[in-house]
C-alpha positions as CSV (number, residue, x, y, z in Angstrom):
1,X,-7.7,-269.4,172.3
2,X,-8.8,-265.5,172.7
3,X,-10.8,-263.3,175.0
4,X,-14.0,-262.3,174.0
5,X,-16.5,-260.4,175.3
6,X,-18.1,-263.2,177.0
7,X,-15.1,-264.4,178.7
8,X,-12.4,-266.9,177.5
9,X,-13.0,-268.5,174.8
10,X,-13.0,-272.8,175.8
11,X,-13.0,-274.0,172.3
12,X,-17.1,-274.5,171.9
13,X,-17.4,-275.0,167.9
14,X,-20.9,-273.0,167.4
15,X,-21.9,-272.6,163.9
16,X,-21.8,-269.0,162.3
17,X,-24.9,-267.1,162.0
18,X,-26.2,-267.5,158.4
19,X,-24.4,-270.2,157.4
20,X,-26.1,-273.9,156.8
21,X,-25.6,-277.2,159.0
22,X,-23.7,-279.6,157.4
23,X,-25.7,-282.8,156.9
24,X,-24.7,-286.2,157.5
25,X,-25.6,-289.4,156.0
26,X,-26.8,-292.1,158.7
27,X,-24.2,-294.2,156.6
28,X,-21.3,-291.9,156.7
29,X,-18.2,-293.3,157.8
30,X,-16.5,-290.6,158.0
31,X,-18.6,-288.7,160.4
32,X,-16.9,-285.6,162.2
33,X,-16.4,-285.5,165.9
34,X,-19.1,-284.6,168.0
35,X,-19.2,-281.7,170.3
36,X,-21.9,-281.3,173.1
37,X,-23.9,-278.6,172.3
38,X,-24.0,-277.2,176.0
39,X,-24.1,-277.9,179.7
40,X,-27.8,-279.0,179.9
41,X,-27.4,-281.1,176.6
42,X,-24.7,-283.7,177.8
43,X,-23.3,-286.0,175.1
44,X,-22.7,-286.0,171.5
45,X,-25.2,-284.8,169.1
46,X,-25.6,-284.7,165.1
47,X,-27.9,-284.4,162.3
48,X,-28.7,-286.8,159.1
49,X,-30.8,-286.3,156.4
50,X,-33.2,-288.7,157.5
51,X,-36.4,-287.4,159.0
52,X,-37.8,-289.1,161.7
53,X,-41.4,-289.5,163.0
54,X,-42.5,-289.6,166.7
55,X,-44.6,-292.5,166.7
56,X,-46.8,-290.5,169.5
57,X,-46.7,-287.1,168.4
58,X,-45.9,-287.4,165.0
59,X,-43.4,-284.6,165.4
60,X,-40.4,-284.3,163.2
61,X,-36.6,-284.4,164.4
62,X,-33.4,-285.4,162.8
63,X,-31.2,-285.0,165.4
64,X,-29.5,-288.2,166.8
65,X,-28.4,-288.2,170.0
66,X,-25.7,-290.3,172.1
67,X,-25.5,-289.9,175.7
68,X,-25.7,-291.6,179.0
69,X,-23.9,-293.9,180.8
70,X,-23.4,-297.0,179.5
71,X,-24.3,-295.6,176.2
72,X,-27.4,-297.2,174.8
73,X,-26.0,-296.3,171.4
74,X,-27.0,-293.7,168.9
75,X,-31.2,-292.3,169.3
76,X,-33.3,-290.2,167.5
77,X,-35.2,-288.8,170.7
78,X,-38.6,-286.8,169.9
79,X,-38.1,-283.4,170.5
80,X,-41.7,-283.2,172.3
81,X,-40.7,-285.9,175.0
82,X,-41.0,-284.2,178.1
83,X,-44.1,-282.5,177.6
84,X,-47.1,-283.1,179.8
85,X,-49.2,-283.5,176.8
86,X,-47.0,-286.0,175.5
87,X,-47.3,-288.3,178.2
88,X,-50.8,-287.9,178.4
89,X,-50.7,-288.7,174.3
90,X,-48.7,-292.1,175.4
91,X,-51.3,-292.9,178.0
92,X,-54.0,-292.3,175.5
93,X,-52.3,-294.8,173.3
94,X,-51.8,-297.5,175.9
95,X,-55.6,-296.7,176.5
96,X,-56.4,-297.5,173.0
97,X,-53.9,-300.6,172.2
98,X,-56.1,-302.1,175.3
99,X,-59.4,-301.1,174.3
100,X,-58.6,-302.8,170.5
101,X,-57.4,-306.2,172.4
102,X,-60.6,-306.4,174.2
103,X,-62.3,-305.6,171.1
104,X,-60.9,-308.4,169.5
105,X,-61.4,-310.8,172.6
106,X,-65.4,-309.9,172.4
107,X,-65.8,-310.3,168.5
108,X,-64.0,-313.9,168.6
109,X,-66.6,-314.3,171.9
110,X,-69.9,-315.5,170.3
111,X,-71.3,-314.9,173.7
112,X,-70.2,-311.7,174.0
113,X,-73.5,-309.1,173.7
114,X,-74.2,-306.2,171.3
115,X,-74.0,-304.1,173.9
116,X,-70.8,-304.5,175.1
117,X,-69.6,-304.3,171.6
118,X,-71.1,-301.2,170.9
119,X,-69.6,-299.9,174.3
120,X,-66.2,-300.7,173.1
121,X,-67.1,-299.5,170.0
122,X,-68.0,-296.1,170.9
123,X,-65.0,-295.9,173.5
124,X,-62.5,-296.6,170.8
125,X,-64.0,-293.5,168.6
126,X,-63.9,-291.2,172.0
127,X,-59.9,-292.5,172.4
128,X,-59.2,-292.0,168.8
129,X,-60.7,-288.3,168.5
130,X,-58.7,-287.7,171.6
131,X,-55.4,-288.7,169.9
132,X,-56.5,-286.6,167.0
133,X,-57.0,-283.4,169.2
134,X,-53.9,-284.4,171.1
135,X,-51.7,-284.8,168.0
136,X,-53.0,-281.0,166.5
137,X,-51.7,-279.4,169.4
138,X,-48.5,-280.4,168.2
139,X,-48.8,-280.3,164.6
140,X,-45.5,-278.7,163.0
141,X,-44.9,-277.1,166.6
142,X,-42.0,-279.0,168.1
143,X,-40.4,-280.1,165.0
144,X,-36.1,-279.8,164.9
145,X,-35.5,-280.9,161.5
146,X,-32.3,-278.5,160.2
147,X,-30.4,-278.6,156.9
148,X,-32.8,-280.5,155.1
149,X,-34.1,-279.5,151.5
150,X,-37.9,-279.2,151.9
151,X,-38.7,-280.4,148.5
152,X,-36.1,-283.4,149.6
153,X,-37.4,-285.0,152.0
154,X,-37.5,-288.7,153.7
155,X,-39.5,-289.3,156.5
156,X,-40.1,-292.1,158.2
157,X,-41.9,-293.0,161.7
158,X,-39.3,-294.3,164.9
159,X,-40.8,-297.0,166.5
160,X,-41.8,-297.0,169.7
161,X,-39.3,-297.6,172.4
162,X,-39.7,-300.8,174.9
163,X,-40.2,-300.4,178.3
């Protein structure tokens, strides 16, 4: 280990400016060691080729993640997560999966009123044009995906974590 500039150097493997990721498969056995990225990123980080989805935001990552104590295995966190927005987005969601049940409880009602209907109707459009807003503000702007061949690419959307 030498001096640098910067102080000693404590053995951090940072990749080389100019130089590519190397990409893992999410099958690979043979994976490489981990090494945490910094002091404000604990745990062990890497990359795959697969692409995945934030079921809220829709942004892209393909970072996997394991950290924390006990481990709750390897995760493909959203990049966006601890945005305001995002939480809002999730609220909006919870909002909407509520508004659809009652919908459904009213058209199996044959007592239920046209009205009421129309109501939920019209508050499901409201919800789902606030998603849409919600989801442009982040369009393309969070997304982590690195080492990937554009023309390449698999994509699929996480699903969303229990509570």
């Amino acid at each position: 280990m030498g001096d640098s500039e910067g102080g000693e150097d404590i053995g951090n493997q940072t990749q080389e400016e100019g130089t590519e990721p190397t990409v893992y498969s999410d099958t690979d056995d043979d994976l490489p060691d981990p090494v945490p990225t910094n002091e404000r990123e604990r745990g062990d980080t890497w990359r795959t080729a697969l692409i995945k989805r934030c079921p809220v935001c829709h942004t892209l990552t393909n970072k996997w993640v394991i950290s924390g104590y006990p481990s709750a295995g390897p995760r493909c966190p959203c990049p966006a997560e601890r945005k305001l927005k995002h939480k809002k987005l999730e609220k909006l969601l919870d909002r909407r999966d509520d508004l659809r049940e009652r919908a459904a409880l009213y058209d199996s009602d044959e007592g239920a009123t046209e009205r009421t209907q129309k109501t939920l109707t019209g508050e499901l459009q409201t919800i789902n044009n606030q998603i849409s807003q919600h989801r442009s503000w982040f369009n393309s702007r969070f997304d982590d995906v690195v080492g990937v061949d554009p023309d390449n690419r698999e994509i699929v959307t996480a699903k969303i974590p229990t509570r």
